[in-house]
Every structure is written in C-alpha cells, then in structure tokens.
C-alpha positions as CSV (number, residue, x, y, z in Angstrom):
1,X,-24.6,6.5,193.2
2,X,-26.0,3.2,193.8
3,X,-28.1,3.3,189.7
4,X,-24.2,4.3,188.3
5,X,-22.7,1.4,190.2
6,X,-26.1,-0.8,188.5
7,X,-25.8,0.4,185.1
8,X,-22.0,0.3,185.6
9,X,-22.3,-3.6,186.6
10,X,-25.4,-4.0,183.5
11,X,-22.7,-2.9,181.1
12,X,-19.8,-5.1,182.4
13,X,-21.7,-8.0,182.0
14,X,-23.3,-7.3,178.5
15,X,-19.7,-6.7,177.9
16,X,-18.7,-10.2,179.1
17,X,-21.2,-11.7,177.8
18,X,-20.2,-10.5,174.2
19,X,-17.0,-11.7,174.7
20,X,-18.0,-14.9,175.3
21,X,-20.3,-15.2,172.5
22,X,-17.5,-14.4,170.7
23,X,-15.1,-16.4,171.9
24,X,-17.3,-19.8,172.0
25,X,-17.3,-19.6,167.9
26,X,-13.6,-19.0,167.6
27,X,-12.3,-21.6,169.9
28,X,-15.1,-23.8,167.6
29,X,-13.5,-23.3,164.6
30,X,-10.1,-24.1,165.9
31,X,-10.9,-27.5,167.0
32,X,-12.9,-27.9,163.9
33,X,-9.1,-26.7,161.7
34,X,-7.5,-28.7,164.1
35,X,-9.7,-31.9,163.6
36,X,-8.9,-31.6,159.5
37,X,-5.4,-31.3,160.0
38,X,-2.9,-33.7,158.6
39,X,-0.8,-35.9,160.7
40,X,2.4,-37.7,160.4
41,X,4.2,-39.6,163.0
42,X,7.8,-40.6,162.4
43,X,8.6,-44.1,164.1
44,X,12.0,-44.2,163.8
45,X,14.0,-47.5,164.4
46,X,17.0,-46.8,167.5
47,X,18.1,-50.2,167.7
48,X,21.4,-51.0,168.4
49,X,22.2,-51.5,164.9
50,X,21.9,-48.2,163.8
51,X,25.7,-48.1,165.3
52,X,26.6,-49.4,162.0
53,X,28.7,-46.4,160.1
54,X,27.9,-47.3,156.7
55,X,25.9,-44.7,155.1
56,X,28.1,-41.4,153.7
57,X,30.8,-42.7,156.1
58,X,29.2,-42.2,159.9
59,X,26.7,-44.3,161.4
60,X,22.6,-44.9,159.8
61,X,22.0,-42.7,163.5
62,X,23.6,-39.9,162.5
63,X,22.6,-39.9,158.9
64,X,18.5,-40.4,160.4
65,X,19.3,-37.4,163.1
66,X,20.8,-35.2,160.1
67,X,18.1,-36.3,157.6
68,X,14.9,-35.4,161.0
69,X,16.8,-31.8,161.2
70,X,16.2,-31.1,157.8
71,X,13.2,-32.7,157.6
72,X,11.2,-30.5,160.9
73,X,12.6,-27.3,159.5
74,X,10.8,-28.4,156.1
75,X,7.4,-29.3,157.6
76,X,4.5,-27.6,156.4
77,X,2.6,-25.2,158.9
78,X,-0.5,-27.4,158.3
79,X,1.0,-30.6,159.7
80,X,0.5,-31.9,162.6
81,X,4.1,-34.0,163.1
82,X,5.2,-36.2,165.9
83,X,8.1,-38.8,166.5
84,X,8.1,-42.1,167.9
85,X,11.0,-44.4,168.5
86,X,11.6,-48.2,168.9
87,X,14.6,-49.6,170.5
88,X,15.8,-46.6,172.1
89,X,15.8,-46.9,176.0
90,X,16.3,-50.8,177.2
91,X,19.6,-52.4,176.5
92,X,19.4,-55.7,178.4
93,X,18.5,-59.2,176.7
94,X,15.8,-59.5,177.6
95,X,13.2,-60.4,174.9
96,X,9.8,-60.0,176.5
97,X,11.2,-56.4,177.6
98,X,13.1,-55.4,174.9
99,X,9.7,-55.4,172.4
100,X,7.7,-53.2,174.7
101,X,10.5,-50.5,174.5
102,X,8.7,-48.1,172.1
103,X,8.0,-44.6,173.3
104,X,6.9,-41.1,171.7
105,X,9.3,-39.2,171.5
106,X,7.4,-36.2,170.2
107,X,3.7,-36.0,170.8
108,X,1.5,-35.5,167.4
109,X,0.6,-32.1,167.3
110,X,1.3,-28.3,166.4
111,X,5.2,-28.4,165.7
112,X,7.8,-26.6,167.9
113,X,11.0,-27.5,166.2
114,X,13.5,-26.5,168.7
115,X,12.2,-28.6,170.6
116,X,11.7,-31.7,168.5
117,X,15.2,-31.2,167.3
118,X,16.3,-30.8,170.9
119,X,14.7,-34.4,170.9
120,X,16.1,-36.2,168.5
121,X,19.3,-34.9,169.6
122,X,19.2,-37.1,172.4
123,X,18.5,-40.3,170.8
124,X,21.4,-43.2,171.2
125,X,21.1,-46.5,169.4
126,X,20.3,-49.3,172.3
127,X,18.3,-52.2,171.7
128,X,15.8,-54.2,170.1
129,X,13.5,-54.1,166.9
130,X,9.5,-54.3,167.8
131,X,8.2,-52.9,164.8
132,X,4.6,-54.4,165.3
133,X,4.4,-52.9,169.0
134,X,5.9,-49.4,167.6
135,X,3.2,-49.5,164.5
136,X,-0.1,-50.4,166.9
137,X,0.9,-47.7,169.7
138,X,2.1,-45.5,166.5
139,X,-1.9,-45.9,165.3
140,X,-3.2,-44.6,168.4
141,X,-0.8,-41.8,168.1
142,X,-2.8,-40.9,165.5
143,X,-6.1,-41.3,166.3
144,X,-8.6,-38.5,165.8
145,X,-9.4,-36.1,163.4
146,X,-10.7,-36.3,159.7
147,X,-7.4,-35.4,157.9
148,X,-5.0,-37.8,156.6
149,X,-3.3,-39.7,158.7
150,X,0.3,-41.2,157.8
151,X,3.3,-43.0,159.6
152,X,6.7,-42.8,157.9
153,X,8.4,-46.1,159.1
154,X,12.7,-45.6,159.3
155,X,14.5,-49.0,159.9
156,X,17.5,-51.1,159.0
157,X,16.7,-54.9,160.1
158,X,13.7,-56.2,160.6
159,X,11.6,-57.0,163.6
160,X,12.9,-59.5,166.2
161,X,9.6,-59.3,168.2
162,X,8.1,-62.5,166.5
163,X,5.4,-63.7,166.9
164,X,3.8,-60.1,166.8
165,X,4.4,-60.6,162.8
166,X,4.6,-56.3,161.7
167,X,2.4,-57.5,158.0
168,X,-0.4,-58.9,160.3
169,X,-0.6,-55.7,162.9
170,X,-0.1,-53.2,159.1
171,X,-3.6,-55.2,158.3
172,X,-5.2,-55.2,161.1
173,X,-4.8,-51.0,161.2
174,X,-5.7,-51.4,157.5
175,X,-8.7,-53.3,158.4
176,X,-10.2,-50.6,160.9
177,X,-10.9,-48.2,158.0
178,X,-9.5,-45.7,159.5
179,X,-7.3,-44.2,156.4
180,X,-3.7,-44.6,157.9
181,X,-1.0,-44.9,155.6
182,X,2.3,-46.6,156.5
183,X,5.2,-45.7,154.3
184,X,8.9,-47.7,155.3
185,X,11.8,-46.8,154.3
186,X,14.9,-49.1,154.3
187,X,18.3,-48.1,155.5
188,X,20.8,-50.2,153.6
189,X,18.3,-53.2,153.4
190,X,18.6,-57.2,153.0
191,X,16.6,-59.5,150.8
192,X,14.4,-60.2,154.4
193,X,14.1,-56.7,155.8
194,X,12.7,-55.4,152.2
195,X,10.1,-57.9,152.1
196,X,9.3,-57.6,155.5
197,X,8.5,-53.7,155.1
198,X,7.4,-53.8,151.3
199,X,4.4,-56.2,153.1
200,X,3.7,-53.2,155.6
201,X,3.6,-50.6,153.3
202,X,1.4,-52.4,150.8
203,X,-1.2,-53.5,153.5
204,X,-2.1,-49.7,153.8
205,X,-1.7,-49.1,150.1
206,X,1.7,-46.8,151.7
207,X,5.2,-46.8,149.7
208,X,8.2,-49.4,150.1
209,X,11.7,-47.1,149.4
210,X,15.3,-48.7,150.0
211,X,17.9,-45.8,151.3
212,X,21.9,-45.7,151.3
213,X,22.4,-42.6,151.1
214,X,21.9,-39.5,154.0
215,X,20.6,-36.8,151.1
216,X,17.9,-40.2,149.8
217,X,16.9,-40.4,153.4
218,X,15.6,-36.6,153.8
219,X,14.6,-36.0,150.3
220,X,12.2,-39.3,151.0
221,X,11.1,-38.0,154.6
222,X,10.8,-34.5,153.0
223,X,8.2,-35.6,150.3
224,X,6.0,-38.0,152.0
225,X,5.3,-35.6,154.7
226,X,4.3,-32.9,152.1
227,X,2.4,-35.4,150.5
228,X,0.4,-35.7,153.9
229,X,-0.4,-31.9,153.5
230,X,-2.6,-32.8,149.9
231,X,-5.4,-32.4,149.2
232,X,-7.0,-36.7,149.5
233,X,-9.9,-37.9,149.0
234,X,-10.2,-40.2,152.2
235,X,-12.1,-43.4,151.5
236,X,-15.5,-44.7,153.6
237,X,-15.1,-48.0,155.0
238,X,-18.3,-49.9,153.9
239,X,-19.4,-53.5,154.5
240,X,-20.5,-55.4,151.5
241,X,-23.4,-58.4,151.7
242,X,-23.6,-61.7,150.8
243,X,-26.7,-60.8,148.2
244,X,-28.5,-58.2,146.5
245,X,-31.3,-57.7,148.6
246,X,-29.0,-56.9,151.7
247,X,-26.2,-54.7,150.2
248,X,-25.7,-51.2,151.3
249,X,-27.2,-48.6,148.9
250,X,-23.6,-46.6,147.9
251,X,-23.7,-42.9,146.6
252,X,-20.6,-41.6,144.3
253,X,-17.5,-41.5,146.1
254,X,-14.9,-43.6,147.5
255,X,-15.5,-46.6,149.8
256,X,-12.8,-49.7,151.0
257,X,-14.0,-52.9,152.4
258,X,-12.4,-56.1,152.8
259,X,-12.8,-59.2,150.9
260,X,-12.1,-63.0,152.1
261,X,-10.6,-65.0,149.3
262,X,-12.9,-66.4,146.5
263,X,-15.6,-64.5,148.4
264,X,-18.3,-62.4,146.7
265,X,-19.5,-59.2,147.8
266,X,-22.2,-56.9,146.8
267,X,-23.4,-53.2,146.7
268,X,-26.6,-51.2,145.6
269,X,-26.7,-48.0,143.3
270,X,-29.8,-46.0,142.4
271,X,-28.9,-45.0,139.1
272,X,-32.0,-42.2,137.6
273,X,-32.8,-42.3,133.8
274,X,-30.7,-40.0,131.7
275,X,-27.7,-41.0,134.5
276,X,-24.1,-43.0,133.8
277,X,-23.3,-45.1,136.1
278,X,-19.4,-45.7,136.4
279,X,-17.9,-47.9,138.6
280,X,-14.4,-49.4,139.3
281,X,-12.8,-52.2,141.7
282,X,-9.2,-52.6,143.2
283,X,-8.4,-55.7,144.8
284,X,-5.0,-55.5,146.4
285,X,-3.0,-58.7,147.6
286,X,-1.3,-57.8,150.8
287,X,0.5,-60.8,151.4
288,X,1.5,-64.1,149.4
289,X,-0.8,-65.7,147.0
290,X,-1.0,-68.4,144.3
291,X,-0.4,-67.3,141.0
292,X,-3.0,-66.6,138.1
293,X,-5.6,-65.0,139.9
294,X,-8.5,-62.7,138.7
295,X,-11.5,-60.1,139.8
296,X,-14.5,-59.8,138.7
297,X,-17.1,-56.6,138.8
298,X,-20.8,-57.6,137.6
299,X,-23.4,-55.2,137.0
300,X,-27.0,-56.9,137.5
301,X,-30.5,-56.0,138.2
302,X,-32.5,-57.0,141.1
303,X,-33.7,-60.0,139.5
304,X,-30.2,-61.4,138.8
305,X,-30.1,-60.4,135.2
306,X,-26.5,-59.1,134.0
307,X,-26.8,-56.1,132.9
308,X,-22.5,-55.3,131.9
309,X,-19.4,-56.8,133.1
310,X,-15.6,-55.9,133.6
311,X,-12.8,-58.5,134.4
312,X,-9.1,-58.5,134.9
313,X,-6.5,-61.1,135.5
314,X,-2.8,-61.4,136.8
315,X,-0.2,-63.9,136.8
316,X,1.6,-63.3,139.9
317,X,3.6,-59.9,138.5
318,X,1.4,-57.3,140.4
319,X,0.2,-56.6,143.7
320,X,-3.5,-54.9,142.0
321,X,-5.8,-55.7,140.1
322,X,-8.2,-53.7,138.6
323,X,-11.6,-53.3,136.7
324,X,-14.3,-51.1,136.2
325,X,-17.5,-51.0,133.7
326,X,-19.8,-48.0,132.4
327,X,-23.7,-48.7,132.5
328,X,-26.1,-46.0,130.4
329,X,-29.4,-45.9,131.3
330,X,-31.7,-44.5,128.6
331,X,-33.9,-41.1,129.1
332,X,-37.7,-41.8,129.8
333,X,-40.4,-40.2,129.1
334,X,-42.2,-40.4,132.1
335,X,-40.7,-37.5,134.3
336,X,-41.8,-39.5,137.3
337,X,-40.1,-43.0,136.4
338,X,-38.2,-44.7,139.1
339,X,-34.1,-44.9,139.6
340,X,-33.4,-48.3,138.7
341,X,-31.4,-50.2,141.7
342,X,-28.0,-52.0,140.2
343,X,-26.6,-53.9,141.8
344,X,-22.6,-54.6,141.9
345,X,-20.8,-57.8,142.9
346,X,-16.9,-58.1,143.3
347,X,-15.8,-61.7,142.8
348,X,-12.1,-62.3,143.4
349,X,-10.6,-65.5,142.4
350,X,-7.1,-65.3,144.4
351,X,-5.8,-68.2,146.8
352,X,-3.8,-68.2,149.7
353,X,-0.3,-69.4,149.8
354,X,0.6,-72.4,151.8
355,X,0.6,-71.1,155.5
356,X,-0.5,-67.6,155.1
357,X,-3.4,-66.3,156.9
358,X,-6.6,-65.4,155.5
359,X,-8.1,-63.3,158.0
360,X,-8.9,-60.4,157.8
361,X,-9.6,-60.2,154.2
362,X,-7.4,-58.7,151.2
363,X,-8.2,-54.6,150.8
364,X,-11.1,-53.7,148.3
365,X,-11.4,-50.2,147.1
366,X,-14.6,-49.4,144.8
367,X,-15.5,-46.2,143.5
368,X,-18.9,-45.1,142.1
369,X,-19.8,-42.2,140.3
370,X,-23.4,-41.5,138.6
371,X,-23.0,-38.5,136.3
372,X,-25.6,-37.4,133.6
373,X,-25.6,-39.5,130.4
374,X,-23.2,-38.1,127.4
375,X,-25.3,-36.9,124.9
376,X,-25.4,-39.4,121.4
377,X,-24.2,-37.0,119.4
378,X,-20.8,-36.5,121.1
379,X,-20.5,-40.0,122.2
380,X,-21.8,-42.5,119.4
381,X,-19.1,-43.5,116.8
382,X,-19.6,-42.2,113.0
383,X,-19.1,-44.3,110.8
384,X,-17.0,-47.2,113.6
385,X,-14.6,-44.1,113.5
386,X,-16.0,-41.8,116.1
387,X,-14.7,-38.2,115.2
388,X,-11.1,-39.6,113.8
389,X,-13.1,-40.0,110.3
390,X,-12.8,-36.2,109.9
391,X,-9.3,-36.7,109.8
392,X,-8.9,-39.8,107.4
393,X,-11.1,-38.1,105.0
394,X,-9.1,-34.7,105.1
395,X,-6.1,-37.1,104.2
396,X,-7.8,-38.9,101.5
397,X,-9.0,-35.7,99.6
398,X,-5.0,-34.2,100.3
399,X,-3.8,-37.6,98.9
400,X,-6.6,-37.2,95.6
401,X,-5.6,-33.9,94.9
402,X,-1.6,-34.7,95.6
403,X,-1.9,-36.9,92.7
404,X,-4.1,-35.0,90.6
405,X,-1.2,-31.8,90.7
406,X,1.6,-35.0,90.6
407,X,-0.2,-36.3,87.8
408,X,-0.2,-33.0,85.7
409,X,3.2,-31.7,86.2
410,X,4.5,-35.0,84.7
411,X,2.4,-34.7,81.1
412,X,3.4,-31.0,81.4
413,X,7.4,-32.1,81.8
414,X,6.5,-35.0,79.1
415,X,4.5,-32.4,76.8
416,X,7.8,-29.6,77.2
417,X,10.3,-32.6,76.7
418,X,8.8,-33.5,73.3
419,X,8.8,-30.5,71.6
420,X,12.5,-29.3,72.5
C-alpha cells in the first residue's frame, strides 16, 4: 500500500513537473509576441472647444466618438491600442491645474472593444489644451517592447499650456531614440494650430493631416493605425564623433543620431575587397531655419584623403535634405587582404532662426549597406551608352533599311510611270 501511494506520488510529480516545463516556454514566447507587438495610443484632445458643432453638422466630439467607434472595431488583432485624453476632467480656470489634466483613458494593451467604446462613450468636452503634458505622459504610455510605437494626436486649437512648447517635448521624445512616431491630425484647423502640430509631427518624421469632415477623421485614424501593424524597419540610435579615429564602427542597417547645426559628425565602415559600399544621409529641419542651407556626406580614408562625395542643397522649400554616395572597392588578390576602414562625415550647413532653440540637435538618419561589388560586365557603360546602345543601333539599321525599301519603290513607281 504504502509503495502504490510512492509510486502514485513519483508519477504526480514527474507529471507536474512536465507541465511546468512546458508551461515555462509557452508563457516565454508570449511575452517575447507581446514585446514585438505594435502599439498605438490615441491622445485625443476633450477640451472645451470640441463643443463647437461644426463638422457634418454636430459637434468635432461627436464626430471624434463616431470616428474611435469605427476606428476600434477596425483595429488589427496585432495591435496593441490605447486612448489617452487631454482636457477632459477639470473645468475650473485655473491654469497651473488645467495643464496637468491629462489621463489614460484606455491602457495600451490587448484590445477589448466593448469596453474601450464603453469609454469613449463617456467623454464630455471640459477644459484646457496641454498638449506637451498629454505627449510626454503619452511616451511613457508606450514604453516597452521592440515593435513600433505610434501616437495619433486628435486636436482642434492648439496648446494653452505655454511655456511647455508641444515642438520642444515632440524633440525631446524624438531625441531619446526610442522610434515613436507622432502623427496629428487637425480638426477644422487655423493658420497657428497647423503649424503648431505640422512642427510635432515632423520632429518624429510622423504625418501632419487637416480634417473637416467625420468620414476624413476615421479613414485617417483607420490607416495610420494599420500602418502601425507593418512591417518597419526600426532605426538604432547611434552617436557620431567629432573625428575619425573615435567614430563608432556601423554595420548595414539603419541608424538616427542628432546633429547640432553646422556641426560635423563621423562614422566608421569596414568595407572587404570585392564589397560596395552604399551610403545615404537625411538631415531633417524640425523647426525654423534660415534659408539656403545644404548637407554634406564625405567618404575618406583614415588618413583624411577623400575618397567620393555627395551633396545636396535647399532653399527653404523642404523640410529634408538628402544625399548618398556609392564607393567600389576593387577585388585583390591576396585572399587575406584587410577591409579597408571608411570613414563617413555628415556636414550640415543649416542655421537657426532668430530665437529658435538649438538644442537638441536636428534628426540625422544614415543608412549603410555593404553588398558585393556588381560585376564589370553588367555595370560598366558600352560605348558611354550602357546597354541603351543595343537599342539605338537596332533603330539605326531599321532606319537604313527603311530607306533602302523607300528608296526602291520610288525608281520602281518612276521606272512604271515612264513607260505607260
């Protein structure tokens, strides 16, 4: 009795231990899906301006709580949505108040949309407009995880929390290099409240869109959050140096880093013989800057010598500017030679407007890639042509012998007109 109770207990625990072992691994893997999933956080403006009925004939609240409904039965399994308001619960005048009044509505996570919608439901325009507050604690919502990462911004004035200025708190998240996108939307904007959210969303490299209509508002919502479900390539955040001999040695990929005006930074790439190296530079001016401005990426070897530029200019019409250049280095014969180090320095020649901050610098985004040479034959130009001559001859022969038949006919119509 007592060895059937032993083995009884022996097999229990094997049992239970199994089960664990098992379990351990799945609940592993779900953190790890977790982790990678998208996230988008809604911040959603419930001032006491949304009163206003002029969108569609009712009030920009009821045409945002129409366009979330829509929008949360839409959202793709994979994200991870939440909501976040501003404005919504203190109605008093006081200011020092009245921008700390920014709450999540919705936490960031697995959606349960009766529940958000039950929510949103409850919303009720009230008071003020602290944008920069609602973006910073709208970052932390977010924080975590190795997917993108994406706040859609809904507003119809702009923020009345100076002198927490919304562009400066946009670059300071940008700055972190943590790959958070802010895309604002505009509900029936003025000339100050669409350059006050244009600046936000281009701090982040996000999307500026001006709304009037309740159907614009939820086919905008609709596609920025499916946009959060693809695929991206999320950029590194690197630190460039002030020379050669101390920049960070970069592999292909995708990297950001931040540039002070007129500054120059440098990178390192190992490029092998029989390798390509391509690079390109983005330079993006997130807030006001003198006109005529360039950027400049140099390709040099250790020693300072320049080995291939690229170089681009703009006059004040666009917010990027960008360059790249292509560097071959020959096959060797030596199987055993070295990579060559190349060094790459971004100069920017942009200057600040009068009374605009220069800190932290403006958003750098570099890409590298070292691919295996193109072979001469396929790459080299025949004859300054490259394979285009193929063509121009096969119209030069169809043109000879056009005019040789042309040519023909007419002493054959000549020769038949003469003798009749």
């Amino acid at each position: 009795m007592i060895r059937t109770q032993r083995l009884a207990a022996g097999v229990c625990a094997l049992l239970a231990a199994l089960t664990a072992g098992l379990a351990f691994p799945a609940g592993a893997a779900a953190d790890e899906i977790s982790a990678l999933a998208p996230k988008v956080d809604l911040v959603l403006d419930v001032s006491g301006s949304m009163r206003t009925k002029d969108i569609d004939g009712g009030t920009r609240m009821a045409a945002a709580k129409q366009a979330f409904n829509e929008v949360l039965d839409a959202t793709p399994e994979e994200v991870q949505l939440g909501i976040r308001t501003l404005g919504a619960d203190y109605p008093g005048d006081d200011q020092k108040t009245g921008c700390k009044d920014t709450a999540q509505l919705y936490p960031v996570g697995p959606l349960d949309r009766t529940e958000a919608k039950a929510a949103v439901a409850t919303l009720s325009p009230t008071g003020w407009t602290p944008i920069g507050p609602a973006l910073l604690k709208a970052a932390d919502d977010l924080d975590g995880g190795s997917g993108s990462k994406r706040i859609v911004l809904i507003s119809d004035g702009e923020d009345t929390c100076a002198p927490l200025d919304p562009c400066e708190v946009a670059r300071e998240i940008a700055a972190k290099g943590i790959g958070l996108t802010i895309d604002t939307l505009g509900l029936v904007p003025n000339t100050k409240m669409r350059q006050q959210l244009s600046c936000i969303a281009e701090a982040t490299g996000g999307t500026y869109t001006s709304v009037e209509h309740t159907d614009e508002l939820t086919d905008k919502v609709n596609q920025l959050v499916d946009r959060a479900a693809d695929p991206v390539v999320t950029p590194v955040a690197t630190e460039g140096a002030d020379s050669c001999a101390a920049a960070p040695t970069l592999k292909s990929g995708l990297y950001t880093d931040r540039e002070e005006f007129g500054q120059e930074r440098w990178y390192r790439v190992d490029v092998e013989p029989g390798q390509e190296l391509r690079a390109s530079v983005s330079v993006s001016s997130d807030r006001a800057v003198n006109p005529h401005y360039g950027v400049l990426l140099r390709a040099v070897t250790v020693h300072g010598r320049e080995i291939v530029r690229g170089e681009a200019s703009g006059i004040g019409r666009t917010d990027v500017v960008s360059t790249g250049l292509r560097y071959p280095k020959a096959e060797s014969d030596d199987d055993e030679a070295a990579a060559e180090a190349v060094c790459l320095q971004v100069t920017n020649s942009y200057a600040a407007a009068a009374g605009v901050k220069t800190t932290p610098g403006m958003p750098v985004e570099l890409t590298v890639d070292v691919v295996d040479s193109p072979s001469p034959a396929s790459d080299v130009a025949s004859f300054g042509l490259g394979r285009g001559w193929w063509l121009l001859a096969l119209l030069v022969l169809a043109g000879f012998l056009a005019g040789v038949v042309w040519g023909w006919v007419s002493r054959w119509r000549v020769a038949v007109w003469r003798t009749n």
